[in-house]
C-alpha positions, -999 to +999 in steps of 0.1 A: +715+021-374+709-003-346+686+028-330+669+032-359+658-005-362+651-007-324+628+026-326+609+008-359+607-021-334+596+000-305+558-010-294+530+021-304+522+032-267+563+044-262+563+055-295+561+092-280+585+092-257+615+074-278+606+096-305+609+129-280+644+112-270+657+105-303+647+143-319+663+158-282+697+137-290+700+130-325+710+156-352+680+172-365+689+170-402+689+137-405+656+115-415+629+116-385+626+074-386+597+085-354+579+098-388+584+072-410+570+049-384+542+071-379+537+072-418+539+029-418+512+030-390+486+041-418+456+028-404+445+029-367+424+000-367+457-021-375+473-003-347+445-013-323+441-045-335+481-051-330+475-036-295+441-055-286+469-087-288+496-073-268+464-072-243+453-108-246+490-122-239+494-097-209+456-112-199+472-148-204+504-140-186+485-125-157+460-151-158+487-183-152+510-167-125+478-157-107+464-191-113+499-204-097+498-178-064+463-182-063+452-191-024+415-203-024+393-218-049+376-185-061+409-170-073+410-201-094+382-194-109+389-156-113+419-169-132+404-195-151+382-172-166+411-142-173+428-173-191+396-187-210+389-147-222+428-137-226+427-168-255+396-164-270+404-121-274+441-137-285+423-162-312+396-130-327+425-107-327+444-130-349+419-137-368+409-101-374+450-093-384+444-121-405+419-106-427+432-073-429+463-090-443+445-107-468+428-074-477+465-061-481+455-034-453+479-048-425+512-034-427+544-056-417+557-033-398+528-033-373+540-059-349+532-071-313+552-066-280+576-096-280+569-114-242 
C-alpha cells in the first residue's frame, strides 16, 4: 500500500520509469495504480501548469545559493534576476492552478515536487 501511495505521489517526469519498475516487479493481475494515475492526470495543461511550478521553485532555489556563492557583482545581478523571474513565474503559475480549480478542471491529485 505504501508503494501505491508513493507512486500516486511520484512527480509526472518519473512517472515512466516507476511505472516500468512497478509492472517488471509487481504481480501483473493486480490494479495498474501507473494507470489510474495516468487516468487522474486528465488534462495536460494541469500537468504543465503543476510542472511550470516545480520550475519556478527549482529557479528560486538556484537563484539564492547562486546569489550566496556568487563572486563579483554581475553574478549578483544574474541571480537577482533568476530570483525576480523564479517568483513572478511561481505567482502566474499559482494563479493559473487557481483558476482551473475554480473551474473544477484541476485535479487534487496533480501536485508539485515537495523541495
Amino acid at each position: 500500500m505504501e508503494l501505491v501511495a508513493w507512486i500516486l505521489n511520484t512527480s509526472t517526469e518519473n512517472m515512466r520509469e516507476v511505472c516500468f519498475l512497478y509492472k517488471t516487479f509487481n504481480n501483473p493481475y493486480q490494479p495498474d495504480v501507473c494507470e489510474r494515475k495516468n487516468a487522474m492526470l486528465k488534462k495536460k495543461c494541469d500537468t504543465n501548469i503543476a510542472r511550470t511550478i516545480e520550475l519556478a521553485k527549482k529557479m528560486i532555489k538556484l537563484a539564492q545559493s547562486g546569489y550566496e556563492e556568487r563572486e563579483d557583482p554581475n553574478c549578483g545581478v544574474l541571480y537577482g534576476i533568476l530570483l525576480d523571474s523564479g517568483y513572478r513565474l511561481l505567482d502566474l503559475a499559482q494563479k493559473e492552478k487557481e483558476a482551473h480549480m475554480q473551474k473544477g478542471w484541476w485535479d487534487n491529485s496533480i501536485r508539485e515536487e515537495k523541495n
